[in-house]
C-alpha positions in Angstrom: 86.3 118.6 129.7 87.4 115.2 128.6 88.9 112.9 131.6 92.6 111.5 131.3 91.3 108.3 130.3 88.6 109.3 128.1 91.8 111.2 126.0 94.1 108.3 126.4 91.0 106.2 124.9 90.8 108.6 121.7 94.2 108.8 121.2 94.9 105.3 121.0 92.4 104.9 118.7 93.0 107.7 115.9 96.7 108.1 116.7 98.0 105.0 114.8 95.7 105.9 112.1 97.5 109.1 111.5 101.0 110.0 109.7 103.5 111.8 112.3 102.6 115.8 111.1 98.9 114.3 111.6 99.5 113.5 114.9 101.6 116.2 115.9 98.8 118.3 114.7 95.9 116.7 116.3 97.8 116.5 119.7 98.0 120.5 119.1 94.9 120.8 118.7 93.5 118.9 121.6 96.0 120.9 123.9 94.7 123.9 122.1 91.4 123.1 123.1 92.3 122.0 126.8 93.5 125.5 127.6 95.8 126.2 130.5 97.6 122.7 131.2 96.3 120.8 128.1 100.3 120.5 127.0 101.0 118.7 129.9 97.8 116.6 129.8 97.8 115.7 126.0 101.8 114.7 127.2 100.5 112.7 129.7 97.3 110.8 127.5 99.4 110.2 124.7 103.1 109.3 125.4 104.4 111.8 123.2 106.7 114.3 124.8 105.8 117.8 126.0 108.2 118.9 124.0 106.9 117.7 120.8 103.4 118.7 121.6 104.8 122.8 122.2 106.8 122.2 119.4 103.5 120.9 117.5 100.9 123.8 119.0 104.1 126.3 117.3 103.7 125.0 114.0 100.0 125.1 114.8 99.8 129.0 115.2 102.4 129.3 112.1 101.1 130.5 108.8 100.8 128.1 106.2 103.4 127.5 103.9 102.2 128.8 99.7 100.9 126.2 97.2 100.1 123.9 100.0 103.5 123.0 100.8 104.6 121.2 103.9 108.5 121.7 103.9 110.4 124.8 103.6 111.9 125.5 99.9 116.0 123.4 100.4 118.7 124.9 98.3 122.0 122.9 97.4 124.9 124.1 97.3 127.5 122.3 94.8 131.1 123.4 94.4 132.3 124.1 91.3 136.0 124.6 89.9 135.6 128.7 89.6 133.0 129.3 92.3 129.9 127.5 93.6 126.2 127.4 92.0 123.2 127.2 93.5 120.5 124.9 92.7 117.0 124.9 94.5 115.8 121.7 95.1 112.1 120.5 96.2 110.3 123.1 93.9 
């Protein structure tokens, strides 16, 4: 099991390399792997919040979206004169 400083060393090095849902997902991960307290401890190594690493271990366990997707489908709504349409957006 990787020391405190050993994960603050990898983290500092990959992290900045990384887009935010990258590094959300590796911290996952890591706490993942760490088991029992590995929230806390990734928290701890890496600065970023415990609450954005449970956050990060939910979307973790969540199924993938279809067609490789990483947001949810957003539909507009746009009043009209006699009612309201509905336009899906992102697809």
């Amino acid at each position: 099991m990787p020391t405190d400083q050993e994960l603050e060393r990898k983290f500092g090095t990959i992290l900045p390399l990384l887009d935010e849902r990258q590094r959300r997902l590796l911290l996952a991960a890591e706490a993942r792997a760490l088991g029992y307290g590995g929230i806390s401890r990734v928290s701890r190594a890496s600065g970023i919040s415990r609450a954005t690493v449970q956050t990060a271990v939910k979307q973790l366990d969540a199924p993938a979206l279809p067609g490789g997707r990483v947001r949810g489908v957003i539909v507009m709504v746009v009043p009209v004169i006699h009612g309201c349409h509905v336009y899906p957006t992102g697809v």
